[in-house]
C-alpha positions as CSV (number, residue, x, y, z in Angstrom):
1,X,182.4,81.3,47.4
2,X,181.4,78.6,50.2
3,X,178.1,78.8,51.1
4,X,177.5,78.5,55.1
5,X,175.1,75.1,55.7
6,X,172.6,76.0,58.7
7,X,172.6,74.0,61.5
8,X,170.0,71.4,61.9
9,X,167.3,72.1,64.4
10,X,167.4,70.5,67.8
11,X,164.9,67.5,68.1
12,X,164.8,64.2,68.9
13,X,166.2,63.0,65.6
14,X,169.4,65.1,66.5
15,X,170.3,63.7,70.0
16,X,172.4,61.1,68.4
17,X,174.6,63.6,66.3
18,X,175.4,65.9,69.6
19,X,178.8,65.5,71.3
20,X,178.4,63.2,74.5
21,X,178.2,65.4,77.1
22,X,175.8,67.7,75.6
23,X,173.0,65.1,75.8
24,X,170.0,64.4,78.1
25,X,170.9,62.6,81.4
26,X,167.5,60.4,80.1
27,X,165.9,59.2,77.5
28,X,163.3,62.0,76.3
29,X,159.9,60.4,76.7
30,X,160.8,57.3,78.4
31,X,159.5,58.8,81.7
32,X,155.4,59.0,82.1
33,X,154.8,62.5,83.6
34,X,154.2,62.7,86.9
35,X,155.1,66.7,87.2
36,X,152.9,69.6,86.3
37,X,154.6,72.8,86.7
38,X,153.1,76.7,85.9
39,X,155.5,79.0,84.3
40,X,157.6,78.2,81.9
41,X,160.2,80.7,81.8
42,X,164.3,80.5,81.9
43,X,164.1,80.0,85.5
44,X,162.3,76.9,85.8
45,X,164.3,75.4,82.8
46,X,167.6,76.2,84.0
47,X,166.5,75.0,87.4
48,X,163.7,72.8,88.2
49,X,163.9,70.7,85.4
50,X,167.1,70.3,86.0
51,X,167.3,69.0,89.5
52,X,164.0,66.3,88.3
53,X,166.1,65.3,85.5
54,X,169.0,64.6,87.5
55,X,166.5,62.7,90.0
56,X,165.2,60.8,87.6
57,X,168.7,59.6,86.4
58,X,169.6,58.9,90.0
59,X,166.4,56.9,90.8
60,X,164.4,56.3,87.8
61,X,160.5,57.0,88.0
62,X,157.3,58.3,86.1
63,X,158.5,62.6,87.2
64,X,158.3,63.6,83.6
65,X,157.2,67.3,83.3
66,X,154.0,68.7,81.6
67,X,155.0,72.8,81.3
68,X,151.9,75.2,81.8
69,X,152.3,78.6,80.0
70,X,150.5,80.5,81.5
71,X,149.8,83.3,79.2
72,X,153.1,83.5,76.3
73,X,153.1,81.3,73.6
74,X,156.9,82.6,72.6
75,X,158.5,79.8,74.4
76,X,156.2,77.1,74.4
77,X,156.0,77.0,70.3
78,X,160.0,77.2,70.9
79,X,160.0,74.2,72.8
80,X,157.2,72.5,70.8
81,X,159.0,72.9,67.9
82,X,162.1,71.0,69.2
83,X,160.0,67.9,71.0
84,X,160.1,69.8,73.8
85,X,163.9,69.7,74.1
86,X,166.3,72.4,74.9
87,X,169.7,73.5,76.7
88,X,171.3,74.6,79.0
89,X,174.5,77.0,78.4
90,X,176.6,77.3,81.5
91,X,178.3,80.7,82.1
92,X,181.7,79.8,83.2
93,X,185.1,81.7,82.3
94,X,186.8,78.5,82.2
95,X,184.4,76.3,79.9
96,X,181.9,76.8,77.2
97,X,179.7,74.2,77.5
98,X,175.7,73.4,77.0
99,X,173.8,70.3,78.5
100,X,170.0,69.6,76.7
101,X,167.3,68.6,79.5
102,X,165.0,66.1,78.4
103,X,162.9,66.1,81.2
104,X,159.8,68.1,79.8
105,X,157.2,65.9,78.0
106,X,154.9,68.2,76.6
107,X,153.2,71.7,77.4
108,X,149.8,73.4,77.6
109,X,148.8,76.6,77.2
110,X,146.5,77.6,79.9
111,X,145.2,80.8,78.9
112,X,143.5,79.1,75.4
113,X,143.2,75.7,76.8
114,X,142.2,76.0,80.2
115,X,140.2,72.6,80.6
116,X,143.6,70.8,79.7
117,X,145.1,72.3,82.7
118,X,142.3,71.2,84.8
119,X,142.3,67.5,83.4
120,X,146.2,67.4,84.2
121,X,145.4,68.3,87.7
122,X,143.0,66.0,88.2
123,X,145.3,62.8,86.6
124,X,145.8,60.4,89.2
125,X,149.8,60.2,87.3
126,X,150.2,63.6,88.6
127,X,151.4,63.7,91.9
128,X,153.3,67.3,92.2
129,X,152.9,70.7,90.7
130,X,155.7,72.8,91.0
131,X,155.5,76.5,90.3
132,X,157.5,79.8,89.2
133,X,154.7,81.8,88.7
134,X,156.0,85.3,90.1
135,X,154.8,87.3,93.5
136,X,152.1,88.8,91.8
137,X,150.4,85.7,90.7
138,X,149.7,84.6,94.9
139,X,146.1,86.5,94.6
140,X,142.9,85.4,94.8
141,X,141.8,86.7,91.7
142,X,144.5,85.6,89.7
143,X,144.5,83.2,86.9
144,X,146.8,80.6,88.4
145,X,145.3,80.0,92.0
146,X,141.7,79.8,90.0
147,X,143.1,76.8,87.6
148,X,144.8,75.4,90.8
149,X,141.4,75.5,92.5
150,X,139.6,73.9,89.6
151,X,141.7,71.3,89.2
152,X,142.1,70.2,92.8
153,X,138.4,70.3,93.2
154,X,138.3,67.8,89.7
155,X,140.7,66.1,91.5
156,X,139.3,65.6,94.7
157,X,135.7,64.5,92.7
158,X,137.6,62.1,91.0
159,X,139.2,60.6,93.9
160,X,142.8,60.6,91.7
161,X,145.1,61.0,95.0
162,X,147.2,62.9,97.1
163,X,149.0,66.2,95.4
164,X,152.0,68.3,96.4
165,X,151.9,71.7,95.2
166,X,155.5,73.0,95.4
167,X,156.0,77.1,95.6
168,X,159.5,77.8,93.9
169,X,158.6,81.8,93.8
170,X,161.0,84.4,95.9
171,X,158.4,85.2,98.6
172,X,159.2,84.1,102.2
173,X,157.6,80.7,103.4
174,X,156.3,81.0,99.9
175,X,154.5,76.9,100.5
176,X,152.6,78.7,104.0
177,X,151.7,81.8,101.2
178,X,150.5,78.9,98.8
179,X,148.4,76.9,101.3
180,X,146.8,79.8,103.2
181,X,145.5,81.1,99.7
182,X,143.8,77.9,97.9
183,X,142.7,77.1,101.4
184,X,140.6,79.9,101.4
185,X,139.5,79.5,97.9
186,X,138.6,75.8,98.5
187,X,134.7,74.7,98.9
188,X,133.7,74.2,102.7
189,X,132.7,70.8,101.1
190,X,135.6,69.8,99.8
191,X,138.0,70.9,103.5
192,X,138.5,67.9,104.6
193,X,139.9,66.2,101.2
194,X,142.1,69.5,100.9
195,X,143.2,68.6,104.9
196,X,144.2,65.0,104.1
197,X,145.1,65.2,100.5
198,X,147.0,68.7,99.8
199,X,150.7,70.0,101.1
200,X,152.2,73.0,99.6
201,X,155.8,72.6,101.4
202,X,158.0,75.7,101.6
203,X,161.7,75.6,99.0
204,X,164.3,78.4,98.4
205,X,165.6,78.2,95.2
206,X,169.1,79.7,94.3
207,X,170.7,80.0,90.3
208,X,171.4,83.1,88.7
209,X,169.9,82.9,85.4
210,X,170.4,85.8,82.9
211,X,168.1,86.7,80.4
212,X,168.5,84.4,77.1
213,X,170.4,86.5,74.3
214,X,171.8,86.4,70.7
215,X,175.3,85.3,72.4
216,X,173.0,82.2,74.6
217,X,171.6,81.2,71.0
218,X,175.4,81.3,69.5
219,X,176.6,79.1,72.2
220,X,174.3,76.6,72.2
221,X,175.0,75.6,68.6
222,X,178.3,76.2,68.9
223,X,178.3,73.6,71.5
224,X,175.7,71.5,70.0
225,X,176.4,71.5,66.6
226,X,172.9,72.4,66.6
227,X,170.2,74.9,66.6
228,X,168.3,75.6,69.8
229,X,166.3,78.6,70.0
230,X,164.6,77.4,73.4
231,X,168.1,77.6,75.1
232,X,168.7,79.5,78.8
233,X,171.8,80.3,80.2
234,X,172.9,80.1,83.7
235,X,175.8,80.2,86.2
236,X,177.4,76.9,87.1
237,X,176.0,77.0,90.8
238,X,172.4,75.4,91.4
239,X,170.7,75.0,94.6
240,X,167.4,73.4,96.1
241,X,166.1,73.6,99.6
242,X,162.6,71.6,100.1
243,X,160.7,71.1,103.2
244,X,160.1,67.4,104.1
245,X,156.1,67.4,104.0
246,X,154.7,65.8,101.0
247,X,151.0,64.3,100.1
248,X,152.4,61.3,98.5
249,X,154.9,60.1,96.0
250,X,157.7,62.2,94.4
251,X,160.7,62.2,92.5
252,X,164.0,61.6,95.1
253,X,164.6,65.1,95.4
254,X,167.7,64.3,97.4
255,X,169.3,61.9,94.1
256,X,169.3,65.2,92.3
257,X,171.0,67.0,94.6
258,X,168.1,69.5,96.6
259,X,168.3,70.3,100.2
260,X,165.5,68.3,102.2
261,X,164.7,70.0,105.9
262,X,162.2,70.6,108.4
263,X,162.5,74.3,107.9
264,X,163.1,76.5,105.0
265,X,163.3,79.7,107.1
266,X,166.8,79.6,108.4
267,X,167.7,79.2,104.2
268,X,165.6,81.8,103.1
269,X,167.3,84.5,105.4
270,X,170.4,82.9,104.3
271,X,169.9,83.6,101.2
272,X,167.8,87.3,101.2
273,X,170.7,88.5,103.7
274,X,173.8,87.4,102.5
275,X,173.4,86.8,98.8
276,X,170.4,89.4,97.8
277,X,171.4,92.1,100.0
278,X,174.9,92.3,99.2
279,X,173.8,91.8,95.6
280,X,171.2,94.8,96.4
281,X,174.7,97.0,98.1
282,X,176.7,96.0,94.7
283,X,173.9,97.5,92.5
284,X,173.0,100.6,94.5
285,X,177.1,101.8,94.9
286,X,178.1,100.3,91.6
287,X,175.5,101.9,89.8
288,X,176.5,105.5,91.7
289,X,180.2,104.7,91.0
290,X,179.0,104.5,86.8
291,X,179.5,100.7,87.0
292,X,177.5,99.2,84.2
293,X,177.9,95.4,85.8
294,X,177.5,93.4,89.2
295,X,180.6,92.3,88.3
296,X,182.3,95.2,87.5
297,X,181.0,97.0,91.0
298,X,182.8,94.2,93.1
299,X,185.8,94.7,91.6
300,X,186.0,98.5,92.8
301,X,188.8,98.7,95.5
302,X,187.6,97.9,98.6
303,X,184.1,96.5,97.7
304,X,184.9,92.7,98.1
305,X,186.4,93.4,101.5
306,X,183.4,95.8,103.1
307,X,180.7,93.3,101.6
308,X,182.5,90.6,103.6
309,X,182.8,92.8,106.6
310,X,179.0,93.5,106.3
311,X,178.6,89.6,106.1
312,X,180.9,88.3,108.8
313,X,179.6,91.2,111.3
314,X,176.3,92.1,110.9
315,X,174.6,89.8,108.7
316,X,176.0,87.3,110.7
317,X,174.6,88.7,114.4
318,X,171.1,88.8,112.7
319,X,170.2,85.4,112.2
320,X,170.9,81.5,112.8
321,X,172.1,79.6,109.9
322,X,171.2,76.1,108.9
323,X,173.0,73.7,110.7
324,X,176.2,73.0,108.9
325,X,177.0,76.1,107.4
326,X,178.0,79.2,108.5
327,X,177.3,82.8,107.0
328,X,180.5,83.4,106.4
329,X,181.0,80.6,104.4
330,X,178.0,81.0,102.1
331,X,178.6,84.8,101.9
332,X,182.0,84.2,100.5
333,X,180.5,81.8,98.1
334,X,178.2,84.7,97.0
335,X,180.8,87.1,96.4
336,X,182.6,84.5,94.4
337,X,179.4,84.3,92.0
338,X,179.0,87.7,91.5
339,X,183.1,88.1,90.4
340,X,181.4,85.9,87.5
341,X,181.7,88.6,84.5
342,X,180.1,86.2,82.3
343,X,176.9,86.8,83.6
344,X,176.4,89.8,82.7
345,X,174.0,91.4,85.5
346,X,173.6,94.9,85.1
347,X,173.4,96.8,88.2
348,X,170.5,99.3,87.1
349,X,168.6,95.8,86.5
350,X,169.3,94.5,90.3
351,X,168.3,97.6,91.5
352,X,164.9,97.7,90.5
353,X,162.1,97.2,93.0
354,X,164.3,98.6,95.7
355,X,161.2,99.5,97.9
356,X,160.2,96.2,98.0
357,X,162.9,94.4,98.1
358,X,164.9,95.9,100.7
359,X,162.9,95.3,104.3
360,X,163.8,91.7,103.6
361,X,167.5,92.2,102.0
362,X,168.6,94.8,104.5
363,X,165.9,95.7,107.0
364,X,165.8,92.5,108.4
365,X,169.3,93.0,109.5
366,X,169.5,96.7,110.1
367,X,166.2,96.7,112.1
368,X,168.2,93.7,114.5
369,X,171.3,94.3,115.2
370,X,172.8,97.0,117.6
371,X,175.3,98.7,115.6
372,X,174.5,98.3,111.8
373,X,176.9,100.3,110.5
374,X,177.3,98.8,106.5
375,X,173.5,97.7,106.5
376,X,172.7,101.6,107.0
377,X,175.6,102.2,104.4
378,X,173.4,100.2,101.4
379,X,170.2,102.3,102.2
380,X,172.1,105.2,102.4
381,X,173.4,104.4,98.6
382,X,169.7,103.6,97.8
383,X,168.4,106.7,98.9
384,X,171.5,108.7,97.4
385,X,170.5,106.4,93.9
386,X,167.2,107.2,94.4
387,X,167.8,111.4,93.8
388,X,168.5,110.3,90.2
389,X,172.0,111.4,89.7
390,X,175.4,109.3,89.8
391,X,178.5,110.8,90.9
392,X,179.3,111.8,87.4
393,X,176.6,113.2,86.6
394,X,174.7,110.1,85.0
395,X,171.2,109.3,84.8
396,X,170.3,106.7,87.2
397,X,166.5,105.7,86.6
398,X,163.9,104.5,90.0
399,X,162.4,101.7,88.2
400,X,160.2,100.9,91.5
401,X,156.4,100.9,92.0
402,X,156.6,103.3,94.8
403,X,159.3,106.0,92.7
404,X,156.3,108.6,93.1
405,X,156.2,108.1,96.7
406,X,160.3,108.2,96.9
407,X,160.8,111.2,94.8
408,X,157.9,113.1,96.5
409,X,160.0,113.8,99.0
410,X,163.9,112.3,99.6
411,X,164.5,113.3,103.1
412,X,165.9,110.7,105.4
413,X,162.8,111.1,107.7
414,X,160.2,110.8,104.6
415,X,162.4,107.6,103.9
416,X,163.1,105.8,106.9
417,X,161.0,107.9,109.7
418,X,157.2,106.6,110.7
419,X,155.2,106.2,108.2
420,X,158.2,105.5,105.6
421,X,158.5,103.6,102.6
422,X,161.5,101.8,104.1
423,X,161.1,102.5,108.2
424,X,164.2,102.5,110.6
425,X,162.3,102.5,113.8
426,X,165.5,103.7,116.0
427,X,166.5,107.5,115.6
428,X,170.0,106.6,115.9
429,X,169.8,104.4,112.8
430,X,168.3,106.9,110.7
431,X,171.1,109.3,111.9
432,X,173.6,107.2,111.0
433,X,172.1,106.9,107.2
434,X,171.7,110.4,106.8
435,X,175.7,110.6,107.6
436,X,176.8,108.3,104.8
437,X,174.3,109.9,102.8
438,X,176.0,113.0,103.3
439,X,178.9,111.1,102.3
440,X,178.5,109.5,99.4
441,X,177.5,113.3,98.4
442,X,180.4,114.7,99.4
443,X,183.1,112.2,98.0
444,X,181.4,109.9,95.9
445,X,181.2,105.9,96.3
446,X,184.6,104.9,94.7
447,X,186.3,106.8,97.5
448,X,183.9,106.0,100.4
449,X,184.4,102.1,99.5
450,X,187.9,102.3,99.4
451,X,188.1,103.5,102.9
452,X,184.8,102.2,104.2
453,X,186.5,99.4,106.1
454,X,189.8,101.4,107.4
């Protein structure tokens, strides 16, 4: 009986045996680093790296990455193991296909080797720290803002330079949340080197990228020819938005195709309005019509077409786009993304954290426009998922940090009244969600979708 040979691990010693395409856009290790990011999950791997990478293939220059785990060792030994090279395993129908990054240079672990962390920061060939860190790492008393601290204040004592400290996280005018908090954690001393020597620009960052599976592993050596066990998978679209303001020197953003503008806002509620909140409406009413995927829910009759009603009309009257694209435009794009079934998002996984990530999602357009008939719709089906029932009878779990607040008492007023976990200011708003929850009881939301928009 043949005996199945195991495929050799990724590493620098197997670049030369991958198929073409599948290699590094540059040489791993020819670059000095220059970048110090925090977090070093999927995210940043599918995304960051990717866009430096392609900056540094554009333009050339010392922007290789140092990768701070924060606290997991999981994927750093992963990465370690494989000279700190891994892939990326593009989730398209059409093509199977997986691309290693060779843009990371080495990692710390910051929880056991905290004084490394604090050296990088203060390295005069480190000139921008990027970071995807999570919301709940933006306190005072968490670990990352402290190590940020230290280091600048190394840095400033060392006279090593100017710094840009990047926010990547899904927080609004997440650079402004950034600054305000290390400026108040800076020594009254050290001020006015912060003033002169710090930015923390604003960015929106856009990629779906799934959690890393069994199936990810499978097709990165089927595509390599080789093992990775550090690979991410992600959908073929990849977007960038950085604000202009630097301290100094850094990669050419623009080579490796981000966004550069004066003001991230008008992206942001691009992006929180007509990607996560229709993403938000195709979780809540997939998940009530027993749809176990994103994917599946937008392919309910009617669904595409009242998500690009709710786009065209109301998103659309409740904010200014950038210049040059319209939010019609970019919310067709969306709904082209989610028809991606290879991506697998589950819509009891999108619906978590409803409470908190709804005001910006929905509110912000509900709360705005005159006559938000759809935008009250999605709440509605959040409240109605929130009782903890589907239409047929499934289970439908409130994975939310407020779900004891929710469930104590499900009333449209408790809800959406004064004092609510989600508030609807106007009367007539709230009136018009307790009617559609009253629908979505009374036919369930396969039927009310398929003649929302008639």
């Amino acid at each position: 009986m043949a005996m199945t040979v195991p495929a050799t691990r990724l590493g620098r010693a197997t670049l030369s045996r991958l198929p073409e395409q599948s290699r590094p856009a540059v040489r791993p290790g020819e670059a000095r680093s220059g970048v110090l990011h925090f977090g070093l999950g999927a995210f940043h791997r599918a995304h960051q790296a990717v866009f430096i990478e392609a900056a540094m293939a554009a333009r050339g220059g010392d922007w290789g990455i140092v990768a701070v785990a924060p606290r997991s060792r999981d994927v750093l030994e992963a990465l370690r193991a494989q000279d700190h090279l891994y892939s990326v395993v593009t989730l398209d129908a059409s093509a199977e296909r997986s691309r290693v990054v060779g843009a990371v240079n080495g990692s710390v672990h910051a929880a056991s080797d905290p004084g490394a962390v604090v050296a990088l920061l203060a390295d005069p060939a480190i000139r921008v720290v990027t970071l995807t860190v999570t919301e709940k790492a933006y306190a005072p008393d968490a670990a990352v803002p402290r190590l940020l601290v230290d280091g600048l204040i190394a840095r400033a004592r060392a006279d090593t330079g100017p710094i840009t400290l990047l926010s990547c996280d899904n927080l609004p005018s997440n650079g402004v949340a950034l600054g305000n908090l290390l400026s108040g954690m800076i020594p009254a001393e050290l001020r006015d080197w912060y003033d002169v020597s710090v930015r923390c620009p604003s960015s929106m960052v856009d990629r779906i990228v799934p959690a890393t599976t069994a199936a990810t592993l499978a097709a990165a050596e089927r595509c390599l020819g080789a093992r990775d066990l550090a690979a991410v998978a992600a959908e073929p679209f990849n977007q960038w938005v950085i604000e202009d303001s630097f301290a100094g020197a850094t990669p050419d953003w623009a080579a490796g195709g981000a966004v550069l503008t004066d003001d991230v806002t008008p992206w942001e509620h691009l992006k929180l309005r007509a990607l996560n909140g229709v993403h938000s409406a195709l979780a809540y009413l997939g998940a009530l019509a027993g749809c176990d995927s994103i994917a599946d829910a937008l392919a309910l009759p009617g669904m595409a077409d009242l998500l690009r009603r709710y786009v065209d009309t109301e998103v659309t009257a409740s904010m200014t786009p950038p210049d040059g694209v319209t939010v019609a435009g970019y919310g067709a794009a969306a709904l082209e993304r989610f028809a991606n079934a290879s991506l697998g998002h589950r819509c009891l996984q999108v619906a978590m954290d409803g409470s908190q990530k709804l005001p910006q999602r929905v509110l912000s357009v509900l709360n705005t426009v005159a006559e938000p008939a759809l935008a009250t719709l999605i709440v509605a089906a959040w409240a109605r998922f929130a009782e903890g029932t589907g239409d047929a009878g499934q289970a439908l779990p409130l994975d939310d940090p407020r779900a004891a607040e929710v469930r104590a008492d499900l009333s449209t007023e408790a809800l959406f009244g004064p004092g609510g976990v989600l508030h609807v200011p106007d009367p007539a708003h709230r009136r018009m969600i307790e009617a559609w929850r009253t629908a979505l009881a009374t036919h369930g939301a396969v039927d009310l979708v398929r003649t929302a928009v008639r």
